[in-house]
Backbone as a chain_set.jsonl record, in Angstrom:
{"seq": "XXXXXXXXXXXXXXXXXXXXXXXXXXXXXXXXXXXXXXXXXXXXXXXXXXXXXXXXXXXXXXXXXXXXXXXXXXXXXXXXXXXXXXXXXXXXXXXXXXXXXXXXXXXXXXXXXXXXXXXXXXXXXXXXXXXXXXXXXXXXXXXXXXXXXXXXXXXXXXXXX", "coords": {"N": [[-0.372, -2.995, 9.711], [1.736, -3.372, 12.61], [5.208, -2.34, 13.255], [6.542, -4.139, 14.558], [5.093, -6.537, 14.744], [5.024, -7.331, 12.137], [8.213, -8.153, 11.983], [8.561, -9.742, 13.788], [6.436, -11.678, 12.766], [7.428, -12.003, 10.368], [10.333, -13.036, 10.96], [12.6, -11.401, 11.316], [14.56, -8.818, 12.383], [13.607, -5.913, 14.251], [14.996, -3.725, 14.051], [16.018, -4.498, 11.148], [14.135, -4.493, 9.885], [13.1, -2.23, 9.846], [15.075, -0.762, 8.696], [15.744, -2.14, 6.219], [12.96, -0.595, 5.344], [13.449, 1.992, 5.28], [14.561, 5.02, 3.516], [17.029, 4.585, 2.383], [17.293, 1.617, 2.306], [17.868, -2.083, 2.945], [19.478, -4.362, 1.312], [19.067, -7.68, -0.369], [19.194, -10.641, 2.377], [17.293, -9.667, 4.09], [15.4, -8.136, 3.182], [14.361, -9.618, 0.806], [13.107, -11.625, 2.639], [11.408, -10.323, 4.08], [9.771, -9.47, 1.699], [8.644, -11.903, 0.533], [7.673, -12.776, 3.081], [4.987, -10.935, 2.771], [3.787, -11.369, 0.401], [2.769, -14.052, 1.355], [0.907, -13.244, 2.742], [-0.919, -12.198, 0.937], [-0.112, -9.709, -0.217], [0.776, -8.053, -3.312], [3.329, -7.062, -5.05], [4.152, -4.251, -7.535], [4.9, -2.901, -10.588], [7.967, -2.073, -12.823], [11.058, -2.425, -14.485], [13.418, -1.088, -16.127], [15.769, -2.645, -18.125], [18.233, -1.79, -18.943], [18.819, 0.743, -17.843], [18.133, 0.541, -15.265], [16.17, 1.771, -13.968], [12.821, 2.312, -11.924], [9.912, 1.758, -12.832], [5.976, 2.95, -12.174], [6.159, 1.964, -9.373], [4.713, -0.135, -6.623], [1.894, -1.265, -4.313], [-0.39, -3.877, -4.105], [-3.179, -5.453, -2.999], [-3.828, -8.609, -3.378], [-4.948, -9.917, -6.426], [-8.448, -11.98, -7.066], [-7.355, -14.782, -8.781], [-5.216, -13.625, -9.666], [-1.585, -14.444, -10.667], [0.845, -16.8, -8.983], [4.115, -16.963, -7.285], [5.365, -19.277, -6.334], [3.51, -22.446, -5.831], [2.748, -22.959, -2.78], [2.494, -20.868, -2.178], [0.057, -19.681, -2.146], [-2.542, -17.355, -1.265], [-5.885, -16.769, 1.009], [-8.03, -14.187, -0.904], [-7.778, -10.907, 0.064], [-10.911, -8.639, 0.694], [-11.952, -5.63, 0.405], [-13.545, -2.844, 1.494], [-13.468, -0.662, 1.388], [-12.881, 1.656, -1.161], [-10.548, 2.867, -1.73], [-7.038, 2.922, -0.983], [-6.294, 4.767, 1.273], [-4.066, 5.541, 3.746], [-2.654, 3.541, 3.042], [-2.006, 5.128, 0.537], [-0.894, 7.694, 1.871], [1.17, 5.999, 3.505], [2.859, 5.5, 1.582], [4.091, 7.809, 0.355], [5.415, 8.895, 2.418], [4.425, 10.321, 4.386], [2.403, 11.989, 7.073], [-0.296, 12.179, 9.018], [-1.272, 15.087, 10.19], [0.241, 16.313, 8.373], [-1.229, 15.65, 6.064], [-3.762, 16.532, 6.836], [-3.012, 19.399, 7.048], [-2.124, 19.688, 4.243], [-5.075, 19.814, 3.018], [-6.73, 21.285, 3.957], [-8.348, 19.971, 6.386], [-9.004, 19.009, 9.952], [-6.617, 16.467, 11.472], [-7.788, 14.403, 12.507], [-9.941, 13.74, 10.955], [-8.546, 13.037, 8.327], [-7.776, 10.507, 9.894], [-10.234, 8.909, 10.491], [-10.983, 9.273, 7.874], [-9.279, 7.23, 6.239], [-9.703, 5.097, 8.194], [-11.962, 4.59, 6.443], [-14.609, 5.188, 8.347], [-15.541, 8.122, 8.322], [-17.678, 10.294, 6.724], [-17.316, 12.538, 4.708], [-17.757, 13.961, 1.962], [-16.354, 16.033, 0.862], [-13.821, 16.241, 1.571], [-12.937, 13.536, 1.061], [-12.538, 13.942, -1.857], [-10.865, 16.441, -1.993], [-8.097, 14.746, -0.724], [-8.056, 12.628, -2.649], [-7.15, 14.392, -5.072], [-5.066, 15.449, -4.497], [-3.417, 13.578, -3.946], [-3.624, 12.626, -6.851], [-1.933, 14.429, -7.89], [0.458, 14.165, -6.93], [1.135, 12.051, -8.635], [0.404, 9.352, -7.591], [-1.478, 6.518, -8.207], [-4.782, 4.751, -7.409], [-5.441, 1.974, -6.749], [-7.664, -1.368, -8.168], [-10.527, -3.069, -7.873], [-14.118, -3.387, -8.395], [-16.482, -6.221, -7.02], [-19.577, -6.073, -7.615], [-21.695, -7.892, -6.674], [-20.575, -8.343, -3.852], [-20.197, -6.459, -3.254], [-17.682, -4.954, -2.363], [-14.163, -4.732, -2.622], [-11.491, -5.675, -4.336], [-7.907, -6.263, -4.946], [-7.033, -3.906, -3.797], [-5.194, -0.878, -3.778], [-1.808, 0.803, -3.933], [0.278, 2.82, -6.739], [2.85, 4.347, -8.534], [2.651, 6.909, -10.531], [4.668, 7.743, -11.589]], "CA": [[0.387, -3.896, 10.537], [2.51, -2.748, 13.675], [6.546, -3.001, 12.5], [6.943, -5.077, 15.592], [4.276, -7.541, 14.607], [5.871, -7.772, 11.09], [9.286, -8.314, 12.433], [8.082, -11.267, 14.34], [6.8, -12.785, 11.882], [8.683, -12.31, 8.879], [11.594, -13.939, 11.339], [13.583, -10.463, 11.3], [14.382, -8.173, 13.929], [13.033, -4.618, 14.253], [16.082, -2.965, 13.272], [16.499, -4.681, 9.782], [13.054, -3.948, 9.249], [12.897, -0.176, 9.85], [16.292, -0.407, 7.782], [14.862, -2.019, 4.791], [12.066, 0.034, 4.749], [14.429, 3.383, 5.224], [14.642, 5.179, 2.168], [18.263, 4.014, 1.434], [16.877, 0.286, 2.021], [19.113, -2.746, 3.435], [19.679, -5.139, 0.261], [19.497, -8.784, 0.231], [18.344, -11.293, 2.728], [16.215, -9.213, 5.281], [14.538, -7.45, 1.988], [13.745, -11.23, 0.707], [12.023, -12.487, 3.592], [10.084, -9.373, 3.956], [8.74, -9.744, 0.475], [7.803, -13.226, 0.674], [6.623, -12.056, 4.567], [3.915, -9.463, 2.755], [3.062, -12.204, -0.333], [1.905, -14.893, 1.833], [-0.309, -12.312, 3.682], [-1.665, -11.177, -0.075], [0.082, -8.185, -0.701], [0.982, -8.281, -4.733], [4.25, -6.155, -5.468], [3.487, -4.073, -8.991], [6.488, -2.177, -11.435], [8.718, -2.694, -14.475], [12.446, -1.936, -14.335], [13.909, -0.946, -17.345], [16.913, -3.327, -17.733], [19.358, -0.696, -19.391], [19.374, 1.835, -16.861], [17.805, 0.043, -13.71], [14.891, 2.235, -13.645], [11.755, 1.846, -12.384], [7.862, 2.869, -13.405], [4.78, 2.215, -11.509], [5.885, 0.47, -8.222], [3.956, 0.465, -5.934], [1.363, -2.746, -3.859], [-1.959, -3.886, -3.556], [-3.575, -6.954, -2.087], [-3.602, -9.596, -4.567], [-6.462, -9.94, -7.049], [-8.812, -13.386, -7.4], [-7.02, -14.657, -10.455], [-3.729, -13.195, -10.147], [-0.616, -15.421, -10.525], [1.504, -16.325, -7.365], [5.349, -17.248, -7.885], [5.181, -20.895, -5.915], [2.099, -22.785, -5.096], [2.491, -22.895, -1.649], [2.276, -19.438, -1.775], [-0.97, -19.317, -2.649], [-3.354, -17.353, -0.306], [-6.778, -16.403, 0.76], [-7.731, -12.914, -1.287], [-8.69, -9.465, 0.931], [-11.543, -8.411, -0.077], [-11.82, -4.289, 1.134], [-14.734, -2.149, 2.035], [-13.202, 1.081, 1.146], [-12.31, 1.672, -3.096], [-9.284, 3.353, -1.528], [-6.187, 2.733, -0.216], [-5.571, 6.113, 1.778], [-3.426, 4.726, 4.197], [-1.131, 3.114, 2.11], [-0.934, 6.11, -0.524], [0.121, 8.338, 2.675], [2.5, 5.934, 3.522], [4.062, 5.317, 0.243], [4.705, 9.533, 0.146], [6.347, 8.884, 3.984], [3.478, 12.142, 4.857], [1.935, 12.228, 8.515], [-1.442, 12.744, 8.974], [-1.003, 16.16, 10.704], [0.803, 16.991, 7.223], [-1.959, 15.664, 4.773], [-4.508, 17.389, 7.054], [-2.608, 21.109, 6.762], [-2.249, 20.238, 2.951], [-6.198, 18.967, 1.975], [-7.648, 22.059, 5.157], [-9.033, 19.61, 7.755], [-8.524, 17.836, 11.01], [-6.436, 15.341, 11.205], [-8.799, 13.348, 12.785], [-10.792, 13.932, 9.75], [-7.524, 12.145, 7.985], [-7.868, 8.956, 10.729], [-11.532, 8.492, 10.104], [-11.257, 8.578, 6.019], [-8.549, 6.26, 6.294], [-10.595, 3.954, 8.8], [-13.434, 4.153, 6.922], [-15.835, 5.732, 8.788], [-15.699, 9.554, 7.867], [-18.815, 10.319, 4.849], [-16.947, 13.802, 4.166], [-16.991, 13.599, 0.531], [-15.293, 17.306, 0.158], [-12.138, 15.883, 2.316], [-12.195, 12.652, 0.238], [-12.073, 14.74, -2.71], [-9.575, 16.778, -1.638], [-7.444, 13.683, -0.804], [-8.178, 12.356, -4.367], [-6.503, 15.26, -5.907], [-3.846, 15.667, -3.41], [-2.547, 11.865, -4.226], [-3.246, 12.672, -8.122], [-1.556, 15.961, -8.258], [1.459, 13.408, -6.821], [1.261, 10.544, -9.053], [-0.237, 8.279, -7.313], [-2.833, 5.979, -8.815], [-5.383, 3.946, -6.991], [-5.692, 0.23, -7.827], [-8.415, -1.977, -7.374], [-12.151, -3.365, -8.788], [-15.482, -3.663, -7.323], [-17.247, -7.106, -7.299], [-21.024, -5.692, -7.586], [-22.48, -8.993, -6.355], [-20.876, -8.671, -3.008], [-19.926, -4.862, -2.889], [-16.6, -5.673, -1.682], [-13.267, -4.144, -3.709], [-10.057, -6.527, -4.669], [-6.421, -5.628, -5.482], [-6.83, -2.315, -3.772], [-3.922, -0.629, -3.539], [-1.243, 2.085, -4.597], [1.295, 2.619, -7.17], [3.356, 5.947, -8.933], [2.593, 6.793, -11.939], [5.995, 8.534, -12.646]], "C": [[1.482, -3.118, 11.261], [3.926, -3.179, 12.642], [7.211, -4.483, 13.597], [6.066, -6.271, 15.412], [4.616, -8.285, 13.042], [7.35, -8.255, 11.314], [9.002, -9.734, 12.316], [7.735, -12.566, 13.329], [6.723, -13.602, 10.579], [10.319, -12.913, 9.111], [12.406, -12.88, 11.018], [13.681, -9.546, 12.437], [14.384, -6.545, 13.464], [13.576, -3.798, 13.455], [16.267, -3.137, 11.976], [15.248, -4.715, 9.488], [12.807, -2.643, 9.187], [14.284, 0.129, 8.727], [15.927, -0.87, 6.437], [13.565, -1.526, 4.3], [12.314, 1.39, 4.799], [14.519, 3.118, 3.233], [15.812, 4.613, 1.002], [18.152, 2.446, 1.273], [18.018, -0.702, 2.498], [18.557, -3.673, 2.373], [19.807, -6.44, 0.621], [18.284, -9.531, 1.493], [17.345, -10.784, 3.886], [14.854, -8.58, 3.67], [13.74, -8.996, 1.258], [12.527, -11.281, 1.755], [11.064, -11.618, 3.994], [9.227, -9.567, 2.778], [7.888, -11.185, 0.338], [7.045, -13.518, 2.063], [4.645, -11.583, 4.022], [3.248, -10.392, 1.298], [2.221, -13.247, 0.167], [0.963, -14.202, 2.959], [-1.198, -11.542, 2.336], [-1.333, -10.106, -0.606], [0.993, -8.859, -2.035], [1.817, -6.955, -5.385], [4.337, -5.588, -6.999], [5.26, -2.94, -8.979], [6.787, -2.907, -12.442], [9.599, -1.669, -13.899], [12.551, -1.806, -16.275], [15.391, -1.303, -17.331], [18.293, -2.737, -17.719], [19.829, 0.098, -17.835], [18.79, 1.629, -15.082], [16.905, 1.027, -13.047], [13.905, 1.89, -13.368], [10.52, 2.595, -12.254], [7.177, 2.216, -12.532], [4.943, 1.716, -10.152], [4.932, 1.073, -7.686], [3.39, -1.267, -5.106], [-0.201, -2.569, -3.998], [-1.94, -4.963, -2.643], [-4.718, -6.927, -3.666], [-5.064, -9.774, -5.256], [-7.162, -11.281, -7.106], [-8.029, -13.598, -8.65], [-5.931, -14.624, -11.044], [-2.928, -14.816, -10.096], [0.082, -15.162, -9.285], [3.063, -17.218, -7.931], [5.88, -18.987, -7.826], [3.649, -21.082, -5.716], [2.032, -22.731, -3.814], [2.411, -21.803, -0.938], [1.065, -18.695, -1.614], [-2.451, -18.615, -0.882], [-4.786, -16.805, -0.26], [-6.416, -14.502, 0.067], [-8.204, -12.043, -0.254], [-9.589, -8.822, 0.206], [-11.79, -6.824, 1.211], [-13.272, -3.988, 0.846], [-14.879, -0.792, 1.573], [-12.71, 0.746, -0.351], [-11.021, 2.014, -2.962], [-8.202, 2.979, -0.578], [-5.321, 3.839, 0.568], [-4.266, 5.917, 2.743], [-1.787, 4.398, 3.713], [-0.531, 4.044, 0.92], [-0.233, 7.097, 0.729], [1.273, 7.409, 3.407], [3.954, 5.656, 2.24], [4.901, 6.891, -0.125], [5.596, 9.654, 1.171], [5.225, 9.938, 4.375], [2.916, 11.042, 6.343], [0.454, 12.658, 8.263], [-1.84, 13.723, 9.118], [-0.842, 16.786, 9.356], [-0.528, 16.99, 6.103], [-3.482, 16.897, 5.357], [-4.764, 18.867, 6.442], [-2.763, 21.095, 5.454], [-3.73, 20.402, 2.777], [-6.974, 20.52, 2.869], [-8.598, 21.332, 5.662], [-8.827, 19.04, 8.711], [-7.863, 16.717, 10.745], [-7.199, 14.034, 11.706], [-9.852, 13.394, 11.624], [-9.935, 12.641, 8.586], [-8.179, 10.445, 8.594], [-8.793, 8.402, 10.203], [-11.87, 8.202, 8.836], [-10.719, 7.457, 5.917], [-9.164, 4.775, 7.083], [-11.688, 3.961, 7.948], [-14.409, 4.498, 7.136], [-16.149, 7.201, 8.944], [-16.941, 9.678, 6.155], [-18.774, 11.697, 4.241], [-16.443, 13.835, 2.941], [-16.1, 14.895, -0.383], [-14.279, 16.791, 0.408], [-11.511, 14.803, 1.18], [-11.438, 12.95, -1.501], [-11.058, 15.122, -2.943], [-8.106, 15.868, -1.692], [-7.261, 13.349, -2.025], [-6.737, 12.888, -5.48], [-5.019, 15.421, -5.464], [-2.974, 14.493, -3.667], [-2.095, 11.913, -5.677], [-2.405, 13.571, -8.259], [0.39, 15.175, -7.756], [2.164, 12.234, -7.296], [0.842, 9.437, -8.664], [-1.557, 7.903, -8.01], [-3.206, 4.591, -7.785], [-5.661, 2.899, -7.404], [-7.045, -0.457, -7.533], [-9.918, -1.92, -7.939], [-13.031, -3.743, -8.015], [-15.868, -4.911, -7.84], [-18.505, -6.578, -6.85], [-22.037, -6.842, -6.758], [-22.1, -9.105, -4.831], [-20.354, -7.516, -2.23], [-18.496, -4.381, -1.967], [-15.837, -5.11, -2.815], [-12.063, -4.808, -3.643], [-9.321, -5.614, -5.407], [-7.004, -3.962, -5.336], [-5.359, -1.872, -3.219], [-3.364, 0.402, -4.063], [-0.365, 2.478, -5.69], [1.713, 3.694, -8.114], [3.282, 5.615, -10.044], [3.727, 7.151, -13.102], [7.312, 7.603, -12.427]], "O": [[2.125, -2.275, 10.636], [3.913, -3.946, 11.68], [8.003, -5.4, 13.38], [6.448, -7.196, 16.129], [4.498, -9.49, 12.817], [7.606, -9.025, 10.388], [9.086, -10.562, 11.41], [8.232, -13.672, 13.114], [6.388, -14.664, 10.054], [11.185, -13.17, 8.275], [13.249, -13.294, 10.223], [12.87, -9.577, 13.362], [15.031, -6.077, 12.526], [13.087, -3.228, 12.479], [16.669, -2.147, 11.364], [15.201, -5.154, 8.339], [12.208, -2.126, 8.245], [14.378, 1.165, 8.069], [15.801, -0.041, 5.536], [13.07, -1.83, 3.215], [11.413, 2.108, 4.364], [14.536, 2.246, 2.365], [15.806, 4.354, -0.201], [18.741, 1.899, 0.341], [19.153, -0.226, 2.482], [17.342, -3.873, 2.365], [20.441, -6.72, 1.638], [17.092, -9.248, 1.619], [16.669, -11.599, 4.514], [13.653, -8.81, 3.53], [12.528, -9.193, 1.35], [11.334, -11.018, 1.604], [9.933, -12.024, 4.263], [8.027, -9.811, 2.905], [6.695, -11.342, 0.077], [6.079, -14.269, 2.189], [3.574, -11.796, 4.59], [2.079, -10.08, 1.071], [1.122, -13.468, -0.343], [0.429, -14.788, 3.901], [-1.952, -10.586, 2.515], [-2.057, -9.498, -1.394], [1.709, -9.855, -1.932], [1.28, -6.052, -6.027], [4.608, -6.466, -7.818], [6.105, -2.532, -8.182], [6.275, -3.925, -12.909], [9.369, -0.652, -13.244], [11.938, -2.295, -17.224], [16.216, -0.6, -16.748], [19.213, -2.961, -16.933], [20.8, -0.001, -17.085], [18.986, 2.324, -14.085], [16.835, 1.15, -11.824], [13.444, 1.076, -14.167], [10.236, 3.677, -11.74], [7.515, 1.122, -12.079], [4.016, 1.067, -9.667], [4.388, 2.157, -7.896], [4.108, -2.264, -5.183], [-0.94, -1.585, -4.003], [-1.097, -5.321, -1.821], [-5.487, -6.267, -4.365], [-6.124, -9.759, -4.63], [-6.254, -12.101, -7.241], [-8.005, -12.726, -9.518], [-5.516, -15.078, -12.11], [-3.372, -15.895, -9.704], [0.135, -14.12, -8.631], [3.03, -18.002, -8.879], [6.445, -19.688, -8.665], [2.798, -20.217, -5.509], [0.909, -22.326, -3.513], [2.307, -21.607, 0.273], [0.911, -17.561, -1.162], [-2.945, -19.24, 0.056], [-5.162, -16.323, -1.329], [-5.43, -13.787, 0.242], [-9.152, -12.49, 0.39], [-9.254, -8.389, -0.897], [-11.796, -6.899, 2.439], [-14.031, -4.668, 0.155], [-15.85, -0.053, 1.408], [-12.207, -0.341, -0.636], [-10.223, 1.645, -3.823], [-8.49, 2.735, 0.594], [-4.092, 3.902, 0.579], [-3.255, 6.303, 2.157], [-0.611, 4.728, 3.874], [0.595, 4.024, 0.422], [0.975, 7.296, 0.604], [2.251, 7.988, 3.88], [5.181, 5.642, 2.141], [5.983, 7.037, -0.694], [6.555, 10.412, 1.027], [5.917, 10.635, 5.117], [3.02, 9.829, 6.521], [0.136, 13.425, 7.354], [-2.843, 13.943, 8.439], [-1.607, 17.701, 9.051], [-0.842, 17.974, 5.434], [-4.043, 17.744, 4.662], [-5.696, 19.405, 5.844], [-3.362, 22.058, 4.975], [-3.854, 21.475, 2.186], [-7.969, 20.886, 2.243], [-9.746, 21.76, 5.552], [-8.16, 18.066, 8.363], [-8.304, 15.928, 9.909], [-7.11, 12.89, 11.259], [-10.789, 12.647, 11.903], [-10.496, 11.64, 8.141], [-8.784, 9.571, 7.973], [-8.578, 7.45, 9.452], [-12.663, 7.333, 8.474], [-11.423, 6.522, 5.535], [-9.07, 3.642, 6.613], [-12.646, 3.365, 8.441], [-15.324, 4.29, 6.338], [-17.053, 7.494, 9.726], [-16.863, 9.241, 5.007], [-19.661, 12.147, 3.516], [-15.253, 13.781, 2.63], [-15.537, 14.92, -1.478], [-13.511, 16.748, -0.554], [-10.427, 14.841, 0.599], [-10.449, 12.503, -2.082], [-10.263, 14.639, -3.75], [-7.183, 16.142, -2.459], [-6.247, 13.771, -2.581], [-5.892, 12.329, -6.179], [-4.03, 15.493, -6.193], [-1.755, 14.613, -3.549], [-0.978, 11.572, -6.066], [-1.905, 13.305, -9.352], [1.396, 15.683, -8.25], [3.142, 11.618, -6.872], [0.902, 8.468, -9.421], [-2.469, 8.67, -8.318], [-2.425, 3.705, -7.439], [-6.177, 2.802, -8.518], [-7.592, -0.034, -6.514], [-10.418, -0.887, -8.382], [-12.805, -4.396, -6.996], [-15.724, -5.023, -9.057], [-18.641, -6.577, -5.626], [-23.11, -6.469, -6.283], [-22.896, -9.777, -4.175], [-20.117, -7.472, -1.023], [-18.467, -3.552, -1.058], [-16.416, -4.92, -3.884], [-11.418, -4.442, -2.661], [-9.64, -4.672, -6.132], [-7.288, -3.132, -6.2], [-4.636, -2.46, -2.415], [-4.106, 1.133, -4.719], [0.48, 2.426, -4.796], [0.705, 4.112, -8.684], [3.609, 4.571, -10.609], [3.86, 7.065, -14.323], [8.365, 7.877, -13.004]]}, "num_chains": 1, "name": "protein.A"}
């Protein structure tokens, strides 16, 4: 999703969206209405704080599983059902990395990058590569195949450290 098409309409304006998604984050009610923005579109916010010291493990997102719990009912929405097992995409943006960058790390085109990420690349050394390149960072891939209609729910990303 464009940030200008999320803006719109999560009812915030550009600026306090590029600011709560800056690393230092803007607190409060633009951070709200984004989250309940990105729930009623399916996306399913994952973590544990540790209450003591306000730590936290695991965050990370997917898109929401059949099944899962939702916080209101009227929250409730259709599930995404994905094509790809992976969420490449969303683990290079959860690192902040550039495609240019994951290219130089994994050795291939970044158009090689675009095309895994869309989808339609069947370079299973690159995806490999990738794989390792995400594990070797903590990241863990989320997300289960329904066999019956070959289709993958709650895919998504989230740190393992």
């Amino acid at each position: 999703m464009l940030q200008v098409d999320v803006a719109r309409d999560a009812s915030v304006t550009v600026r306090s969206l590029r600011s709560a998604e800056s690393p230092a984050g803007l607190a409060g009610f633009t951070n709200q209405k984004l989250r309940d923005f990105y729930e009623r579109k399916g996306i399913e916010f994952l973590g544990t704080m540790e209450i003591d010291s306000g730590r936290t493990f695991e965050t990370g997102a997917r898109w929401r599983e059949p099944g899962s719990s939702v916080r209101k009912p009227e929250d409730v929405v259709d599930f995404h059902a994905a094509t790809c097992e992976f969420a490449f995409t969303a683990a290079r943006s959860f690192l902040g990395l550039s495609q240019r960058f994951l290219a130089e790390e994994i050795g291939v085109k970044p158009k090689t990058i675009g095309m895994i990420e869309e989808g339609t690349s069947a370079d299973p050394g690159a995806v490999t590569r990738m794989l390792e390149f995400y594990n070797d960072r903590g990241i863990i891939f989320t997300g289960w195949r329904d066999t019956s209609t070959n289709c993958y729910f709650g895919v998504g990303v989230k740190n393992s450290r």
